[in-house]
N, C-alpha and C positions, 0 to 999 in steps of 0.2 A: 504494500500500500504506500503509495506515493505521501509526502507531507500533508500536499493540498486535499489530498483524502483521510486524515486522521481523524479519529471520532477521539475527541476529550472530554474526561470524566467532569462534571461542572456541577456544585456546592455554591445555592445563592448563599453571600457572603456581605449584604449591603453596609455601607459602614453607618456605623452609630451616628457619626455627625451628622450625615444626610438626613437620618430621621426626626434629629435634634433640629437642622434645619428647617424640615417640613412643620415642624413645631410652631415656631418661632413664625413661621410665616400666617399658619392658620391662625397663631393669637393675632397678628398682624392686619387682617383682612376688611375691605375696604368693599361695603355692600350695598347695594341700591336700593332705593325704597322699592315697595311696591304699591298697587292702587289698592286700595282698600276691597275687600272680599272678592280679592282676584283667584284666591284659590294656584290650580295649576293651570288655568286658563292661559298664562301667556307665560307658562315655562315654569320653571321648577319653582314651588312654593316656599317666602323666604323665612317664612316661622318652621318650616320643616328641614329645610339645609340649616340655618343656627343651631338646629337640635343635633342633626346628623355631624357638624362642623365639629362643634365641643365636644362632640364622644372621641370623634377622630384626634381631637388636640389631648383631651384628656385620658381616656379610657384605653379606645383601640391601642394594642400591642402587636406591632409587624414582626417582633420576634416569636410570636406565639406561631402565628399561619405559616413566617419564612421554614421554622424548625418543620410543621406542617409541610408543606410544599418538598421538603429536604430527604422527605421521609421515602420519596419516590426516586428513584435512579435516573440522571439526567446529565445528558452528554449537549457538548459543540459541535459544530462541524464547519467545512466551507463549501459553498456549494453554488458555482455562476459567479463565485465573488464575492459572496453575501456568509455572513456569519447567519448560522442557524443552532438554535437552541431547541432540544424538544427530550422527553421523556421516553426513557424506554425500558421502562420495567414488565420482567419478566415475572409470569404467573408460577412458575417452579414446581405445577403439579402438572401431570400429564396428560397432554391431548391439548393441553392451551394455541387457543388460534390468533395469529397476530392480527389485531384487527387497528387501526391508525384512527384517533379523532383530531378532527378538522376544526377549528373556532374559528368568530370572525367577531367584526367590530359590534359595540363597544365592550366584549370579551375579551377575553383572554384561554390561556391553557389552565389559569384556575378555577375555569367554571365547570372542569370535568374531576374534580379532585374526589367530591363524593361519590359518583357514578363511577370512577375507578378502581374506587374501592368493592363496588358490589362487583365488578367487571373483574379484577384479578382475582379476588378469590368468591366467589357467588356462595351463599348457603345453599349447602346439599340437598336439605329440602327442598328445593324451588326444580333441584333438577338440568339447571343449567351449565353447559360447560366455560371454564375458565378461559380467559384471553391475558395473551401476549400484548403488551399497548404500547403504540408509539403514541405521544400527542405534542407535534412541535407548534414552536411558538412562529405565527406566520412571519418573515422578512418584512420589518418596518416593526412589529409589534412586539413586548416586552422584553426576554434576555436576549430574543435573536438582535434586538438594537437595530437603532434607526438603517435603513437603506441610505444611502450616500448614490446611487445611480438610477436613475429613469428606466422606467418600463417593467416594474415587479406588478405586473396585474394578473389575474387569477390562472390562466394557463401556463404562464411563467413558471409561478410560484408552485403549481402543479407537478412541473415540469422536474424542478427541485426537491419534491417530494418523493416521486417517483425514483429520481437516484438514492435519497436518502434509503429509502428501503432497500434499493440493490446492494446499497453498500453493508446495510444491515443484513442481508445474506436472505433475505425472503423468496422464495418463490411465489408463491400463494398469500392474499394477503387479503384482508377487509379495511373498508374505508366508510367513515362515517362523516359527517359535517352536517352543520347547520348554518344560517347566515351567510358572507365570505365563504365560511365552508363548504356548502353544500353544492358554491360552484365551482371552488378549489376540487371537491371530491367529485364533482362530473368530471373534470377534466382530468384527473388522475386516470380516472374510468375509462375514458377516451383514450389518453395516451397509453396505457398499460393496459387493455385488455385480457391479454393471457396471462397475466397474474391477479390480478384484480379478483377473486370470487365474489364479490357482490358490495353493492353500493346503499348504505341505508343514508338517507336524510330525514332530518326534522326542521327542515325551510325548503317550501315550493313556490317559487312566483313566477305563475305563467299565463299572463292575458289569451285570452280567447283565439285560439288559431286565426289567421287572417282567413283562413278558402273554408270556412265553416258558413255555412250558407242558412240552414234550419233554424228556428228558432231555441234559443238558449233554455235550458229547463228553470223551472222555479229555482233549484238549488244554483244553479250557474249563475244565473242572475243577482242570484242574492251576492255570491262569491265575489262577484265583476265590479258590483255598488261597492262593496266593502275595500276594495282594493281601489276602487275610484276614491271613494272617501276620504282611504290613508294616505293615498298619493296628494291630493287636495292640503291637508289640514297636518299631516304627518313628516313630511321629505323633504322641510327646509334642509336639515342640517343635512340631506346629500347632497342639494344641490349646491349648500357652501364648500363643502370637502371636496367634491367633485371636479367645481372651478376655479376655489381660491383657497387650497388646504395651507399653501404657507401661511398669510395672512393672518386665520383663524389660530393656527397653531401656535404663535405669540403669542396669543394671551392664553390658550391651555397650558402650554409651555413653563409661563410666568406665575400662572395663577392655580392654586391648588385646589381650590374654592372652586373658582370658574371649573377647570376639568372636573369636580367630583359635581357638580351642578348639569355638566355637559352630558356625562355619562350617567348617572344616576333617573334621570330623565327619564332617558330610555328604558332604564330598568322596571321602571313603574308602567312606562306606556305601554309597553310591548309583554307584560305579562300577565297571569290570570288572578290579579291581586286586588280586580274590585276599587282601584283606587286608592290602595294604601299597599306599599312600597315592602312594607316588611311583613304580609301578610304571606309573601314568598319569596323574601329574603331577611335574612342577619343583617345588622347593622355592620359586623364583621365580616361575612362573604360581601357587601357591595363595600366597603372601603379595601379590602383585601385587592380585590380588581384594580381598583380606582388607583391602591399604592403604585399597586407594578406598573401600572403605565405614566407614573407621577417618578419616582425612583431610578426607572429604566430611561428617561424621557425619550418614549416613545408617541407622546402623543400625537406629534407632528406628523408624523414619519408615519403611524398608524391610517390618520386620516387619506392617508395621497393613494388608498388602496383606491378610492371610488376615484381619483383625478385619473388614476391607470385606466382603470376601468372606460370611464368616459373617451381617453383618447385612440383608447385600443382599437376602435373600429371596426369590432366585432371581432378581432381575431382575440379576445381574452375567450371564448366560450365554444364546445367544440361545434362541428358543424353538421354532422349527421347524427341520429337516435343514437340513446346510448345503448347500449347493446347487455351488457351488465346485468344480472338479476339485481333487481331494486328493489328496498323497501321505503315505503315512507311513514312517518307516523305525524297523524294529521292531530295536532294541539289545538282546542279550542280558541285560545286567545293568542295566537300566530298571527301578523301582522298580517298574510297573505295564505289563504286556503283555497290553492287549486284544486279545481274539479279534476277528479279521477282521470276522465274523458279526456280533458287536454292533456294532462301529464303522460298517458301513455303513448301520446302520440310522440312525444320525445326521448320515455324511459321504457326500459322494460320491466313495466310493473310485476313482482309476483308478491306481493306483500303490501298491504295495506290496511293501516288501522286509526279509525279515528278515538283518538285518546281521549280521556274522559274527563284531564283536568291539566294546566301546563301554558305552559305559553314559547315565548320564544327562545328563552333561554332554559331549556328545559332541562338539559342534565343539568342546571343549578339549582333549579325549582323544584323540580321532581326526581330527584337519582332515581327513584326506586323504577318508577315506570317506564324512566328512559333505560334504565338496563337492563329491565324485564324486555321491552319491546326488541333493541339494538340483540340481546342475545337471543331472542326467539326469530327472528330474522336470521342472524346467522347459522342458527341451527340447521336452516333448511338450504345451505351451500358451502358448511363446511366439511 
């Protein structure tokens, strides 16, 4: 193995000033009013970040989650030029199947820590078999550290993924994603087909075929308004990241406040939490997220996935059906719930289940049913 292919052992290791730093900046912080019973009407509500603020200045302990996080086996690499960070802990019982998860924005690799754990070693009772996991951190986003070069958009960063596993010795392999992931892991699928055994996703967004001529059923319709809706009232901040991710990145960069405000947003909008934030999550899983991309400063570098995307010109996403046994597991409060009907026209569905509670970040939300579902999918292709 050549230098440029050395896989190194890696121990996050953050140093104490920095967090003393972040400290010092959250007492620091400089906040705007808001209009009176605005609620979360025009973005994150500021009597609910004050509250969330102070725990992060006072309470939260990044040495609790870092030791946490430590506790999984995780290596370097260099791959295209780009430092890549991801996890590859082995399940050490027999018959374990490497299966790779995929995050995307505004995640991280620590939103699969609980679901990895039912995933390496499952209770026996459930009857499930154990997996092998890779789960790197995408190019631009937290240890794999900021991108420095143009053009990391999602078949790229695919592309990378796909050696990472060569070099990890896999023939056969599963891939999951969600968000970024999910079209990170189509394109995995694409490019590696004869290793690939199967593709599960928990994020589908796919408008209405253009040569679909009949009318749309009650369910489609319903699907198509809802995805009108969120694109309307929902998609600023892609359309800011998209066109002007440096810009914005300043003040994520600068501000600890503003990113855990940026990100935390989303955490509430995009999950099945009724409008209250920690009804499906910890105060400590959403600041845990929010450290690594505030500590790593990735946030910049994070956002320029959707600027790639945008200029890629369609070449970030493959271009014929994916060929791949698919599963998808459809979460109730997922920002975008394609109809079955169109998705198969792209994937090849053999697995599909609509879940009964979950949203978009669902191995954060839900481990249990995201591992139940991800390992009854692979069951039926490994």
């Amino acid at each position: 193995m050549s230098t440029s292919e050395s896989i190194t052992p890696f121990v996050s290791a953050v140093p104490r000033a920095e967090v003393r730093e972040l400290r010092g900046r959250l007492a620091s912080a400089r906040l705007p009013n808001q209009v009176v019973g605005a609620g979360w009407d025009y973005g994150t509500e500021l009597e609910y970040l004050i509250h969330l603020v102070e725990y992060w200045r006072t309470d939260y302990d990044w040495t609790i989650h870092e030791s946490r996080i430590n506790r999984l086996e995780q290596f370097t690499t260099t791959i295209d030029g780009q430092h890549l960070h991801f996890v590859h802990h082995r399940s050490g019982r027999p018959g374990a199947f490497p299966l790779m998860l995929i995050h995307g924005w505004p995640g991280s690799f620590v939103e699969f820590l609980d679901a990895a754990d039912l995933l390496i070693d499952p209770d026996p009772a459930l009857g499930t078999a154990p997996f092998d996991l890779v789960i790197p951190s995408l190019p631009g986003f937290g240890f794999s550290g900021p991108t420095i070069r143009r053009g990391w958009h999602p078949r790229r960063i695919a592309g990378a993924l796909v050696e990472l596993m060569a070099r990890l010795g896999y023939d056969r392999y599963g891939v999951q994603g969600g968000d970024w992931g999910s079209i990170v892991g189509a394109n995995v699928a694409d490019l590696d087909p004869g290793r690939v055994a199967g593709l599960h996703l928990n994020f589908l967004r796919m408008p209405r075929p253009r040569d679909e001529t009949g009318e749309p059923t009650p369910e489609e319709a319903g699907q198509q308004a809802a995805m009108d809706r969120w694109q309307a009232t929902e998609s600023g901040y892609s359309s800011i990241q998209g066109t002007k991710p440096q810009t914005v990145g300043y003040a994520l960069e600068d501000s600890p406040v503003g990113l855990c405000a940026w990100i935390v947003e989303k955490f509430r909008s995009w999950s099945d939490c009724d409008g209250d934030v920690e009804r499906s999550f910890t105060k400590d899983q959403l600041l845990t997220n929010v450290s690594l991309y505030w500590l790593t400063r990735t946030a910049a570098s994070a956002a320029r996935i959707y600027y790639e995307m945008r200029v890629s010109g369609g070449t970030a996403v493959p271009k014929a059906p994916i060929a791949v046994p698919t599963g998808v597991a459809n979460y109730p409060a997922e920002i975008a719930r394609t109809p079955r009907r169109w998705a198969e026209r792209r994937y090849n569905i053999t697995w599909w289940k609509d879940m009964p509670r979950g949203g978009h970040f669902a191995a954060m939300e839900v481990p249990g049913l995201f591992a139940a579902d991800v390992a009854g999918f692979f069951a039926t292709v490994r």
